[in-house]
C-alpha positions in Angstrom: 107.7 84.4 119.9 110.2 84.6 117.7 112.1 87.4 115.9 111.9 87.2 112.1 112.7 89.7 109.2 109.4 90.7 107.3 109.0 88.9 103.9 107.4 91.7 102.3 108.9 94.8 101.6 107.9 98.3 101.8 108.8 101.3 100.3 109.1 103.8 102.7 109.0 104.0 106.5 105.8 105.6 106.8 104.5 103.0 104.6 106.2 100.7 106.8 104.6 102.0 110.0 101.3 102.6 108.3 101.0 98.5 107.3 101.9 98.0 111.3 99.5 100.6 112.7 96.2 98.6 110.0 98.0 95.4 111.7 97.2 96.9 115.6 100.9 98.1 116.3 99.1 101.1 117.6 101.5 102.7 120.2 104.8 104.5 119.8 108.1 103.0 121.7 111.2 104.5 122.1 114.7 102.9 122.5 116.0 104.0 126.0 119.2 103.0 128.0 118.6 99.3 128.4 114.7 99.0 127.5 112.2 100.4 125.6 109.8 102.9 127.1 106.0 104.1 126.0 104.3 106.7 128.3 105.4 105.7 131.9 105.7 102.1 130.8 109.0 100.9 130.7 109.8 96.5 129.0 113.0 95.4 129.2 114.2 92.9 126.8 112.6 89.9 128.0 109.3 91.5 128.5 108.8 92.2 124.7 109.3 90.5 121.0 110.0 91.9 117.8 107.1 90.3 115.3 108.5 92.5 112.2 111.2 94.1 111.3 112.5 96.5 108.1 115.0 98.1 107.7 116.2 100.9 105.3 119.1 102.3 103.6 120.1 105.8 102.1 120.5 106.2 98.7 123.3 108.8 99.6 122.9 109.9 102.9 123.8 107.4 105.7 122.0 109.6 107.8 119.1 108.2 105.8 118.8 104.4 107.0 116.5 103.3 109.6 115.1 100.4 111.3 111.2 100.0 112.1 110.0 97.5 114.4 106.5 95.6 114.8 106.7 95.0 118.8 104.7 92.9 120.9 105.2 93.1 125.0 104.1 90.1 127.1 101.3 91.8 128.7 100.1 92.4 125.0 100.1 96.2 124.2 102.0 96.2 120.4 103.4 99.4 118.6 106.3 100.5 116.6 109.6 101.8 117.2 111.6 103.5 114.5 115.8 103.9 115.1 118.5 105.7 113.2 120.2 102.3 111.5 122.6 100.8 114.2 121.8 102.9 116.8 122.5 102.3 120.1 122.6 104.4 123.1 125.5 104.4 125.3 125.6 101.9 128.3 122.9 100.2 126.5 123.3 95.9 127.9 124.6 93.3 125.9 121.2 91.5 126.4 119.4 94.9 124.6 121.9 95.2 121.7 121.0 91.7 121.0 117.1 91.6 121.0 117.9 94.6 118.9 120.2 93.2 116.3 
């Protein structure tokens, strides 16, 4: 599969991540070192694809921005993760930084 940027735009993040969880994005990852983790379950970058992606800016906060991503792992479980704009944990691969990007 291949990563695009969602046509459609969305308000708000939690509108964002509501339209993925009606759409069966229905677990929660979070960005780790050089993967992404839900539960125990760990997918590094070639186990997974980002389907959707939108991302958000602050009006006047930069602490504001924020990326939310519709991902789909090859063994099929999808969910959302949700990053500070630009984030990136230190030590993170080059190989994460660009599925990421």
């Amino acid at each position: 599969m291949e990563t695009t940027q969602a046509k459609v735009y969305y308000s708000t993040v939690s509108e964002a991540i509501d339209t993925l969880r009606k759409k069966g994005y229905d677990v929660d990852f979070n960005l780790a070192e050089n993967c992404i983790v839900c539960f125990a379950d760990k997918y590094s970058p070639e186990q997974f694809d980002i389907i959707e992606v939108y991302r958000y800016e602050g009006n006047s906060d930069p602490g504001d921005e924020a990326t939310v991503y519709g991902i789909a792992t090859k063994s099929g479980v999808k969910g959302v993760l949700v990053t500070n704009y630009g984030a990136s944990p230190e030590g993170m691969t080059e190989e994460m930084l660009k599925k990421m990007k």
